[in-house]
C-alpha positions in Angstrom: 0.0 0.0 0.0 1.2 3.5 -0.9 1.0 5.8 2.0 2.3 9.5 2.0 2.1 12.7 3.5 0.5 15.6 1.7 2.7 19.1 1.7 1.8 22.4 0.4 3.4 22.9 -2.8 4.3 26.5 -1.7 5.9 26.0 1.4 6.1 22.2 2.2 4.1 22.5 5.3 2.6 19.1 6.1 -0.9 19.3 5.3 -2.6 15.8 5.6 -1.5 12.0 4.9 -3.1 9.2 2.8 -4.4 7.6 5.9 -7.3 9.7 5.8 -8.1 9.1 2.2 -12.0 8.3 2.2 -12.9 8.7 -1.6 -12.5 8.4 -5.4 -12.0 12.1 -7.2 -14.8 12.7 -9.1 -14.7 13.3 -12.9 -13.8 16.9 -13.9 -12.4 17.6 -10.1 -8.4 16.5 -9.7 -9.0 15.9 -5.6 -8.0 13.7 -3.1 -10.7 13.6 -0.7 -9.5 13.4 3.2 -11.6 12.9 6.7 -8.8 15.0 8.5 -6.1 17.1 7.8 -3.6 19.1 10.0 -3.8 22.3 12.3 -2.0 23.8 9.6 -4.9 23.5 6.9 -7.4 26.8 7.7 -10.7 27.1 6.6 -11.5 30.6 5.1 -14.2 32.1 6.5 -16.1 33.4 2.8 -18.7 31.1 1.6 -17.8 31.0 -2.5 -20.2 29.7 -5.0 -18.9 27.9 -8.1 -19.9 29.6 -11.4 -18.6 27.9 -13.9 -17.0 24.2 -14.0 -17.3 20.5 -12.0 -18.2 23.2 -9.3 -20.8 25.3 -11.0 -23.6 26.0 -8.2 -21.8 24.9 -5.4 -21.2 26.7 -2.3 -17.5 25.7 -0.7 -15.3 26.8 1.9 -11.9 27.3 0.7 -9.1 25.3 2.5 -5.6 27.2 2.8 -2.1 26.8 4.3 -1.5 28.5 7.5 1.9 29.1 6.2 2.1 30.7 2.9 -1.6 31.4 2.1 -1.7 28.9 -1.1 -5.3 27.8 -1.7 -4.7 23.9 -1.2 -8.7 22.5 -1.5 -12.0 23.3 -0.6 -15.0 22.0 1.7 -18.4 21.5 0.1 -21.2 23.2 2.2 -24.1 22.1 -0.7 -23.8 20.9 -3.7 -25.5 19.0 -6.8 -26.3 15.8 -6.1 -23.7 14.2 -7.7 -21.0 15.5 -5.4 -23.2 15.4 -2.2 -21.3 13.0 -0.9 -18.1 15.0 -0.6 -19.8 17.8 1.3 -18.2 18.5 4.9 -14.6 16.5 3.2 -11.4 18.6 2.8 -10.3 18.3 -0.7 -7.3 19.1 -1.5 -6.3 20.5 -5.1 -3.9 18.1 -6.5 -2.0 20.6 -7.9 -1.5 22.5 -4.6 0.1 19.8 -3.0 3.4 17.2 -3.0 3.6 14.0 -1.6 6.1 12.3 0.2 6.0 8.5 -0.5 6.9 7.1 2.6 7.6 3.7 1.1 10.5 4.7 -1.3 11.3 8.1 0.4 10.1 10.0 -3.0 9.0 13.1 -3.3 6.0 13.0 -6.5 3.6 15.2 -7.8 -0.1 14.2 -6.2 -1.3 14.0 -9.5 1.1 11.4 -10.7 0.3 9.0 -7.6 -2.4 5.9 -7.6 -3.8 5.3 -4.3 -5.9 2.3 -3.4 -9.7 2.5 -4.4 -11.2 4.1 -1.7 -15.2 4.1 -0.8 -16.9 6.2 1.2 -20.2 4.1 2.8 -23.7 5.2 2.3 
């Protein structure tokens, strides 16, 4: 099993590990979709509404590093009901973040790694 640890791409502040994986990425959103992330992950305080996109007429939270600032994910507050299962998740933008493959001490781009199926249970 791969497991890594999720940094910001701006500053390398830990952010989260594949532990906490709990879903597939849906189609049109390059996410990976976490239960928990760290102390360093803030929640912005804004409610946003998608206009245009896999997030057109959904209203989000956006997730950023305590850090730097970077915009690393969002959290769905409502959503269409296809992605209604993600709401209350922290997703994290793929290409906001580097992992650290703990297995082979690797440093990869999140979009470029394969994690186990995960399901989320009805």
């Amino acid at each position: 099993e791969e497991c890594a640890v999720f940094h910001c791409r701006g500053c390398w502040t830990v952010l989260g590990d594949s532990l906490q994986l709990c879903g597939q990425e849906p189609p049109g959103l390059s996410v990976l979709i976490c239960f928990k992330v760290t102390n360093d992950v803030t929640r912005e305080d804004s409610l946003l509404v998608g206009l245009e996109g896999a997030l057109l007429g959904c209203a989000y939270y956006l997730l950023s590093c305590r850090s730097c600032g970077l915009a690393v994910g969002f959290v769905l507050e409502s959503s269409v009901s296809d992605l209604a299962y993600l709401r209350d998740l922290f997703c994290f933008f793929k290409d906001s973040i580097i992992c650290y493959l703990l297995k082979n001490q690797r440093i990869v781009e999140a979009s470029k790694v394969n994690f186990p199926p995960v399901t989320l249970k009805e």
